[in-house]
C-alpha positions as CSV (number, residue, x, y, z in Angstrom):
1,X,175.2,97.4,91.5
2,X,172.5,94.9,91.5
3,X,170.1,94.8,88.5
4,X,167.1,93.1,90.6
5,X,164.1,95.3,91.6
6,X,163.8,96.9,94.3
7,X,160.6,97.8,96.5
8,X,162.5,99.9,100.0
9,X,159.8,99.1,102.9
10,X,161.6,101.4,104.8
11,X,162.3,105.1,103.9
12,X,161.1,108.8,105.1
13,X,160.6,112.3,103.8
14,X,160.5,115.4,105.6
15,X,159.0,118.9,104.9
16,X,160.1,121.4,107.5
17,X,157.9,123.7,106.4
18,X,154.3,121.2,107.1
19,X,156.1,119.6,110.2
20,X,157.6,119.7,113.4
21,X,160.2,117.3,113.5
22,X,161.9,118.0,117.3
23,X,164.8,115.3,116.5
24,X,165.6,117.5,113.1
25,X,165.0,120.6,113.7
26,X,165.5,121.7,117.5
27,X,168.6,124.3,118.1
28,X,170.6,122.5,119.5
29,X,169.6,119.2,118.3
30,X,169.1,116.6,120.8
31,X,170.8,114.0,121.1
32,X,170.1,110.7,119.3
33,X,170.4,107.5,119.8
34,X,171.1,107.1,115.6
35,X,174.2,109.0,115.9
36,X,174.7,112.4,114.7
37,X,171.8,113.5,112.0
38,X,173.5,117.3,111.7
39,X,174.0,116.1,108.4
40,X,170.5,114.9,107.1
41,X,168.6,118.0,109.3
42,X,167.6,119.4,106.2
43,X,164.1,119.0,104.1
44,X,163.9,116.0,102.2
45,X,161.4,115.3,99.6
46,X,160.9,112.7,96.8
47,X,162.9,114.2,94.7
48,X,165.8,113.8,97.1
49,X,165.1,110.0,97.2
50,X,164.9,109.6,94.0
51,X,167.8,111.1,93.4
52,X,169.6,108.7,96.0
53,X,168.5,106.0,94.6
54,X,169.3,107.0,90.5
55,X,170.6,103.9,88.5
56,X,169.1,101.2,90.8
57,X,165.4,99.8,89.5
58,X,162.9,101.0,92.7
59,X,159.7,99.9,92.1
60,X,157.9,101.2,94.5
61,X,158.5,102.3,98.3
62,X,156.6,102.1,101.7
63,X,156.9,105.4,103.7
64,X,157.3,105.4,107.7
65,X,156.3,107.8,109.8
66,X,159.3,110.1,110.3
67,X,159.1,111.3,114.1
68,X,156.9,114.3,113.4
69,X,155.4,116.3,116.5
70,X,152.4,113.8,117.6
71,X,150.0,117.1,116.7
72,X,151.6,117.1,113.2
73,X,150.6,113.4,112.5
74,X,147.7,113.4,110.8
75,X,148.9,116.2,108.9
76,X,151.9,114.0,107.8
77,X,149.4,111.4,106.2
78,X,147.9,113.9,104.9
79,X,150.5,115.8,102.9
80,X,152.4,112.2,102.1
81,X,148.9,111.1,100.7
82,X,149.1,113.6,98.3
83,X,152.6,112.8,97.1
84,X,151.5,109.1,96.6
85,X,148.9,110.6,95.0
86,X,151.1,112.4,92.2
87,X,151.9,108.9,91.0
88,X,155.7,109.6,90.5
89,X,156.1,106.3,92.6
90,X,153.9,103.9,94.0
91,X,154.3,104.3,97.9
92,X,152.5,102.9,100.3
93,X,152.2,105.3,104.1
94,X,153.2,103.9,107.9
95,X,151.5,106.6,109.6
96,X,152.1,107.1,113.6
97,X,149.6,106.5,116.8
98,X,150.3,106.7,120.0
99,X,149.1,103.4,121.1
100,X,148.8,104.6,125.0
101,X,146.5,107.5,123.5
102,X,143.3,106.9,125.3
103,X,141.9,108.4,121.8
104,X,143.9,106.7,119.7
105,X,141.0,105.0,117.9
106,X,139.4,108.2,116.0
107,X,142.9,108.7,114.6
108,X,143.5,104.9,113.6
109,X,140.1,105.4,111.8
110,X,141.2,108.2,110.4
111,X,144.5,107.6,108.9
112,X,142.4,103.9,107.5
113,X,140.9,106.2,105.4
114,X,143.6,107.2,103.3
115,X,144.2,105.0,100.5
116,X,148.1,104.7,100.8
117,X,147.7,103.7,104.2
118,X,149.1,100.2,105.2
119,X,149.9,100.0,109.0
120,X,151.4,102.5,111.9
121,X,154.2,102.5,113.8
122,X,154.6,103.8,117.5
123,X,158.5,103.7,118.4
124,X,158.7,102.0,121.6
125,X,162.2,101.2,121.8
126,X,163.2,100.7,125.6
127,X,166.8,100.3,127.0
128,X,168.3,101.0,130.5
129,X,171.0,103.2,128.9
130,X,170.1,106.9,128.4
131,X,172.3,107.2,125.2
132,X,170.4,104.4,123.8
133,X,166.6,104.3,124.6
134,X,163.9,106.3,122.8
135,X,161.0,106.5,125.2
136,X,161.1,107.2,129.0
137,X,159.8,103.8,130.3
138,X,158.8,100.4,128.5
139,X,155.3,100.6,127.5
140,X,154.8,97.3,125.9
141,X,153.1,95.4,128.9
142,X,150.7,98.5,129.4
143,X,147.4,97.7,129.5
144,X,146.5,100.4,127.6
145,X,149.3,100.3,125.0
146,X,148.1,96.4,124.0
147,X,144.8,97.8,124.3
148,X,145.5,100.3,121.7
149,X,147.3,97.8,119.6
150,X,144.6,95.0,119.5
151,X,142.8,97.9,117.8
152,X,144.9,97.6,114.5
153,X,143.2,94.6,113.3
154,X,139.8,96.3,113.2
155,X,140.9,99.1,110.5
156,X,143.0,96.1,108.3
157,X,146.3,97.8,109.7
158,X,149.9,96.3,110.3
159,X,152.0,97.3,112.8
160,X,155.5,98.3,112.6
161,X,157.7,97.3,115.5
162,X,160.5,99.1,116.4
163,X,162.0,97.2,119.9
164,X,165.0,96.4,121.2
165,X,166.1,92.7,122.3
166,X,165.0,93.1,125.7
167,X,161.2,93.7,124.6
168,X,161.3,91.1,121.8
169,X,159.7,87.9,124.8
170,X,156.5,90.0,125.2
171,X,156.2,91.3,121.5
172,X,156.1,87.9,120.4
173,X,153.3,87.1,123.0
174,X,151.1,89.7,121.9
175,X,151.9,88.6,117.7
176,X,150.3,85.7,119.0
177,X,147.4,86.9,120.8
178,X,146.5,88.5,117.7
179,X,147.3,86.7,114.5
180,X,145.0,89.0,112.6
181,X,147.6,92.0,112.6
182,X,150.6,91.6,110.8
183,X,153.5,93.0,112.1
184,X,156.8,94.4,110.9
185,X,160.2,94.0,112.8
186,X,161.9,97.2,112.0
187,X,166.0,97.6,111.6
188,X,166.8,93.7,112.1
189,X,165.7,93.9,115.9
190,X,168.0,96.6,116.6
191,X,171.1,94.8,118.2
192,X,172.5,97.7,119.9
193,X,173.9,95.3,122.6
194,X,177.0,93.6,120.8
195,X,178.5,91.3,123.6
196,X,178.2,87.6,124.1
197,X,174.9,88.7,126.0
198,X,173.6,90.9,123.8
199,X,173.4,89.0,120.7
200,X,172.3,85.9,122.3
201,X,169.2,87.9,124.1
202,X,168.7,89.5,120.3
203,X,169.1,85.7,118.6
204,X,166.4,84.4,121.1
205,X,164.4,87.3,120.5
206,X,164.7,87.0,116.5
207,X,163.4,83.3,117.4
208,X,160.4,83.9,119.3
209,X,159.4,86.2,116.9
210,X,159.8,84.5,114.2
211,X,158.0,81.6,115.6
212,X,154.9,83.7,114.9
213,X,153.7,83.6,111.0
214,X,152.1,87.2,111.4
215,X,155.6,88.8,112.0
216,X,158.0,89.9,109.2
217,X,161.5,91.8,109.7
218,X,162.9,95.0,107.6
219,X,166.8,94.3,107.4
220,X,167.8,97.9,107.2
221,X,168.9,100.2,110.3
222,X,172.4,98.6,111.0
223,X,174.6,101.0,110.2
224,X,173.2,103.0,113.1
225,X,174.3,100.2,115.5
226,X,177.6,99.4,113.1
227,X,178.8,102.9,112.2
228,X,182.3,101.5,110.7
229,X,180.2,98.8,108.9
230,X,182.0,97.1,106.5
231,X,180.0,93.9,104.1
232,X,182.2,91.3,106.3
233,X,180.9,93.0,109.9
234,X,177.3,93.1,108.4
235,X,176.8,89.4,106.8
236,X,176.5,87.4,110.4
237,X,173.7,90.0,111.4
238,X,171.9,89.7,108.1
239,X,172.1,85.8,107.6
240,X,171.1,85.4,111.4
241,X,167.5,87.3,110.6
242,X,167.4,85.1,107.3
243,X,167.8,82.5,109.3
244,X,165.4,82.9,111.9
245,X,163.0,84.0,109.5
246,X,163.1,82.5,105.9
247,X,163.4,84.3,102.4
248,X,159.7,84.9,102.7
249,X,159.5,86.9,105.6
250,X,162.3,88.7,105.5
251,X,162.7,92.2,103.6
252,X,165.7,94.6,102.2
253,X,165.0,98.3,103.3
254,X,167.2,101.4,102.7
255,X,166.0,103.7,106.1
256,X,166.8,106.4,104.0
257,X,167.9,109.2,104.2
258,X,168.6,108.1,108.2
259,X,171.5,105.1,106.8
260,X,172.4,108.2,104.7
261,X,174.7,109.2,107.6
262,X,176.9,106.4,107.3
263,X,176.8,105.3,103.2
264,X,175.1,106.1,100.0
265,X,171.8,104.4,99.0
266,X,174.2,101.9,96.7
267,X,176.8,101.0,99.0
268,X,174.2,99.5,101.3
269,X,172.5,97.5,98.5
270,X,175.0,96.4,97.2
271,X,176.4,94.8,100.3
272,X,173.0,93.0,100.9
273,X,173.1,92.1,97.2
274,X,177.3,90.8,97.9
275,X,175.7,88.6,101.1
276,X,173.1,86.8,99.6
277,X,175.1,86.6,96.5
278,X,174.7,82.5,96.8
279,X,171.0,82.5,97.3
280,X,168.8,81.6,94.6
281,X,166.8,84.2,92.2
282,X,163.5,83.1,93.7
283,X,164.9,84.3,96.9
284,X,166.8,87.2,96.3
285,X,163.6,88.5,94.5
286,X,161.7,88.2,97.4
287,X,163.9,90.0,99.7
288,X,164.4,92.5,97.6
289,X,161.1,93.2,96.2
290,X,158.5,90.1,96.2
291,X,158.4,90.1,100.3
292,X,157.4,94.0,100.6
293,X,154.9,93.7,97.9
294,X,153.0,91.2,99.1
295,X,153.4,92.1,102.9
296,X,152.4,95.8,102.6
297,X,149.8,94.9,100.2
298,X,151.3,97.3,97.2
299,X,150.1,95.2,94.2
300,X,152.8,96.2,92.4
301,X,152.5,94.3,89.2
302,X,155.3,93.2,86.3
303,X,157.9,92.6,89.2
């Protein structure tokens, strides 16, 4: 178990009873491209994660949005306000927006005005392969999807991406049309494609992201793509977004309860903490804590 602090960039509750959350609770469930989530289609609350996560030192988390029905997402930052608000941990909100919403501004006002809120996320990930993609088409050269985007910077909000390899060329090209919004690499890139092909489309896509100072990455998300995982078949994934990215822009995150399915909230730390056992205490800090503090803006202090 690793005694360093840890600040998770990267987890989600759920309260069935405020929500609609189509992916949780539809009978039958649909099917996902995470695997089977039978087993975490339940509410889960703060409580739950805190539970999860007894004996490890959490500072302090940053809540994504959690696939709730687009009505219900206001409502989301709303009610997760609230729990920040009860001060049991400091938590920090990525609410949703649908990007391509021709009113998509009044609602990027409106979630700016909650205090927890740091950035939004608008999954977007686009693959050729039914089993595999999460949205119909691939929005990310829309006119009015980058039109909805280059409104982030104007409320101070990031921007958490959630792409696949194949999108990572024009993601990097809009990072660097706008500087002014930081953005967020969720789940290591999502290397779903593990051939000779696939990895090297994900390593140049880590590269050209990474080129641009505005974009972090969330290592978390793996064992979705990795569902027999082991610390041996995760290390070359984790040291390759290290690598393409430093110690400073790089972050630990649990996606919990979601990596629930395939290990307990220690079993994944500690296999980050086992990979970077030979990096300094500087850096292990930072990817564990530091990074997500300053990057989401938590001012935690007394890390």
């Amino acid at each position: 178990m690793t005694s360093l602090p840890i600040i998770d960039p990267h987890m989600h509750l759920w309260d069935f009873t405020r929500q609609h959350y189509s992916w949780l609770m539809d009978d039958p469930l649909p099917p996902n491209a995470a695997g089977n989530v039978a087993p975490i289609a339940k509410p889960y609350g703060l409580s739950d994660y805190l539970a999860d996560t007894q004996g490890f030192d959490v500072r302090g988390v940053v809540h994504v949005e959690a696939g709730a029905s687009t009505a219900h997402s206001l409502a989301e930052t709303q009610w997760l306000q609230g729990v920040a608000d009860e001060g049991r941990l400091p938590m920090g909100l990525v609410a949703f927006a649908a990007l391509n919403d021709p009113n998509v501004e009044k609602l990027l006002e409106t979630h700016a005005d909650h205090g927890a809120v740091r950035g939004i996320r608008h999954i977007i990930n686009f693959h050729a392969d039914p089993a595999k993609t999460y949205s119909a088409r691939d929005v990310i050269g829309d006119a009015d999807w980058q039109a909805g985007y280059a409104l982030l910077a104007k409320y101070g909000l990031s921007f958490d991406l959630q792409i696949y390899p194949g999108q990572m060329a024009v993601a990097a090209q809009l990072a660097a049309r706008h500087p002014d919004i930081p953005v967020m690499l969720n789940h290591a890139g999502m290397p779903t494609d593990r051939d000779a092909d696939g990895l090297a489309l994900w390593r140049r896509g880590l590269a050209l992201l990474a080129a641009q100072p505005n974009v972090s990455v969330k290592i978390s998300g793996l064992a979705m793509i990795d569902r027999q995982w082991s610390i041996d078949s995760l290390r070359p994934y984790v040291l390759q977004v290290i690598e393409a990215f430093g110690t400073d822009r790089a972050m630990f995150a649990s996606n919990f309860p979601v990596d629930k399915l395939y290990g307990g909230f220690g079993i994944h730390y500690v296999a980050y903490d086992a990979i970077t056992a030979d990096f300094t205490e500087a850096e292990r800090h930072a990817l564990f804590a530091g990074n997500a503090n300053r990057l989401y803006r938590l001012g935690i202090a007394g890390l």
